[in-house]
C-alpha positions, 0 to 999 in steps of 0.5 A, a space after each residue: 287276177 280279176 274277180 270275174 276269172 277267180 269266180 269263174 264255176 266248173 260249168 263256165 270252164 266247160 264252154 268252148 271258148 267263142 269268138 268275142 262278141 259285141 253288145 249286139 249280141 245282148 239282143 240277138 235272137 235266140 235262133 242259132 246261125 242258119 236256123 229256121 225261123 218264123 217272123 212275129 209269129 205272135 202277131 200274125 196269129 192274133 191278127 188270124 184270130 182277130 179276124 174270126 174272134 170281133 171280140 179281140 182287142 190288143 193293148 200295150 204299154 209303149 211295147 208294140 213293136 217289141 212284142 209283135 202287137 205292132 201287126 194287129 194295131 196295124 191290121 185292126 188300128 180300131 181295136 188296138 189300144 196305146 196305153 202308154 208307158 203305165 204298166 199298172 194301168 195297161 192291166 187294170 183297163 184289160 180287166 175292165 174291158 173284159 168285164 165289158 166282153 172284150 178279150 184283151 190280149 195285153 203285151 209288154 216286158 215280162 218282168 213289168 208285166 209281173 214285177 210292176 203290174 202284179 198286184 193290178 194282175 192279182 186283184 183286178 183281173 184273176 180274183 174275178 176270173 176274168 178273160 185277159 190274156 197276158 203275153 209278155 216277151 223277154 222271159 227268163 234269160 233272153 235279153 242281156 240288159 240286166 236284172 232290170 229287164 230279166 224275168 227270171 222269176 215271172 213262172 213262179 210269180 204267176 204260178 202263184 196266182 190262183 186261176 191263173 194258167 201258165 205257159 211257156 212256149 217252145 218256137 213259133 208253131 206252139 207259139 201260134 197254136 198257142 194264140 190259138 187256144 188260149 183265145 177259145 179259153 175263158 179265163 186268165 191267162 199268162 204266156 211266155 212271149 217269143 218276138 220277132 225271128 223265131 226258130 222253128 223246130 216243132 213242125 218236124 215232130 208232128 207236134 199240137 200245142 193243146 192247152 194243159 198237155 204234155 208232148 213227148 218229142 222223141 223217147 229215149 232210154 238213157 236221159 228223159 229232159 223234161 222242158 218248157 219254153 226255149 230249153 225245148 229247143 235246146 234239149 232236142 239239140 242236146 238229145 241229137 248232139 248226144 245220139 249215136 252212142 253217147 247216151 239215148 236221150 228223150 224230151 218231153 215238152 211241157 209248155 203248159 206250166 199251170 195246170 201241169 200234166 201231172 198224169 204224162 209226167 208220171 208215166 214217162 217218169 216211172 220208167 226205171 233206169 234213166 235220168 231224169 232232167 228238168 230243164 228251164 230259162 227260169 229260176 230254180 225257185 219255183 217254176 218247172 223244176 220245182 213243180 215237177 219234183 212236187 209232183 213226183 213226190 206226191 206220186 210216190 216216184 223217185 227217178 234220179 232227178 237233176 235240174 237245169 235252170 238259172 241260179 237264184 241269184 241276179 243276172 249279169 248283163 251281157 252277150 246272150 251267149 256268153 250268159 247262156 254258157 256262164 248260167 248252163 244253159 247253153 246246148 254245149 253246157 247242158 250235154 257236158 252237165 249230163 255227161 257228168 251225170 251219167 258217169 
């Protein structure tokens, strides 16, 4: 018997078996067959803003056709800047042309944007405060490429960061209103990057990203999941594959990590007789789970808490839905997890 069947968690063995997939799959999109998506919905929203905003500069690390940044160089090829394969330096030339007015909208892989280029991020650009905004693409588990290209730490590493705000976007509408906001803001900030084809689900929940708010979707009397970035979308599927008599169940999308709704999460979580899940494409170390469980502690409220997130350790490389299933974090897994949680 192989070593991968004699691991094999109760939380693989929960997956309906799939058709075998090819090393394509390790770049698949995340959208599911038939679902309706929204091409580069980052660069075209930077390119909207640009339009508005003379200050925007967007610069990149040999990453611009992989974080959408491609459009805006395409667009404003006078204010898009190349610079190179040199992560450390992409960060500390954004922070020098924020200090000359610009605002630097600086892309790449998240995990060189935090694990390479972190102590550039810290002391030049948040110590001063200064207005750059880093957008960067691959978070937590959407690429099968192995520990070396998973970002399954980059919440809790700038989450860390002092002045440093934090978000992590659902789909591409929260994606482009995102854009949106955080060019009016004035200060440092990372987000969590969707590329390419991306789903679009929030329009139907007459949904407005604003900067440091919390959004209940759809309540429910049974299950609260409480989410963030892609684990939105599947909690919403979790909560329409579970309705009709399996258990009620709500979603509140928190897409701002850093400042947290500390004020929403406590209300919806008062609420007695209900699971409460956190669910996210993060570590369980340090990101929304662990900042949710903080806050509740502080305010004295105590729901039954579970948590969906990838385990603290380094990832397979792999078919993304194959890894997605094995580290629970598919839509089939998580409505059988709380299934068991409910009995």
């Amino acid at each position: 018997m192989s070593t991968a069947v004699e691991n094999k968690t109760p939380t693989q063995s929960q997956a309906p078996a799939k058709p075998r997939l090819t090393t394509s799959a390790m770049i698949a999109s995340i959208a599911a067959e038939g679902q309706r998506t929204t091409a580069a919905p980052f660069g075209h929203a930077l390119v909207a803003e640009a339009e508005k905003r003379p200050e925007i500069v967007g610069m990149t690390a040999d990453l611009s056709k992989y974080t959408d940044l491609h459009i805006f160089g395409q667009a404003f090829p006078e204010r898009f800047l190349q610079m190179g394969m040199a992560e450390q330096l992409l960060m500390a030339a954004a922070g020098g042309m924020a200090k000359e007015g610009f605002t630097p909208f600086a892309t790449t892989y998240a995990v060189f944007a935090t694990r390479r280029a972190y102590d550039f991020i810290h002391q030049v650009i948040a110590e001063e405060n200064l207005n750059v905004k880093i957008c960067a693409a691959l978070p937590g588990l959407t690429t099968g490429y192995g520990p070396s290209h998973q970002a399954a730490e980059d919440l809790a590493l700038m989450r860390a960061i002092p002045g440093m705000t934090v978000i992590d976007p659902c789909d591409a509408l929260d994606t482009e209103q995102a854009v949106a906001a955080i060019a009016e803001y004035k200060g440092p900030v990372y987000m969590r990057l969707l590329r390419g084809k991306v789903p679009l689900v929030l329009d139907e929940y007459n949904y407005k990203f604003e900067l440091g708010k919390a959004k209940l979707l759809r309540d429910g009397r049974d299950v609260l999941i409480i989410s963030s970035g892609l684990m939105t979308m599947r909690a919403l599927e979790v909560a329409q594959a579970m309705a009709g008599g399996t258990a009620d169940v709500g979603v509140l999308h928190v897409p701002t990590i850093k400042p947290l709704d500390v004020a929403t999460i406590v209300e919806q979580c008062r609420r007695s007789g209900r699971l409460v899940v956190v669910a996210e494409n993060h570590s369980t170390v340090g990101g929304l789970s662990e900042a949710v469980a903080m806050t509740l502690m502080q305010a004295r409220v105590y729901p039954a808490l579970e948590v969906v997130a990838l385990p603290d350790q380094f990832l397979d490389a792999g078919a993304l839905p194959t890894l997605h299933d094995r580290y629970g974090i598919s839509t089939e897994v998580i409505v059988e997890r709380i299934k068991e949680w409910l009995k």
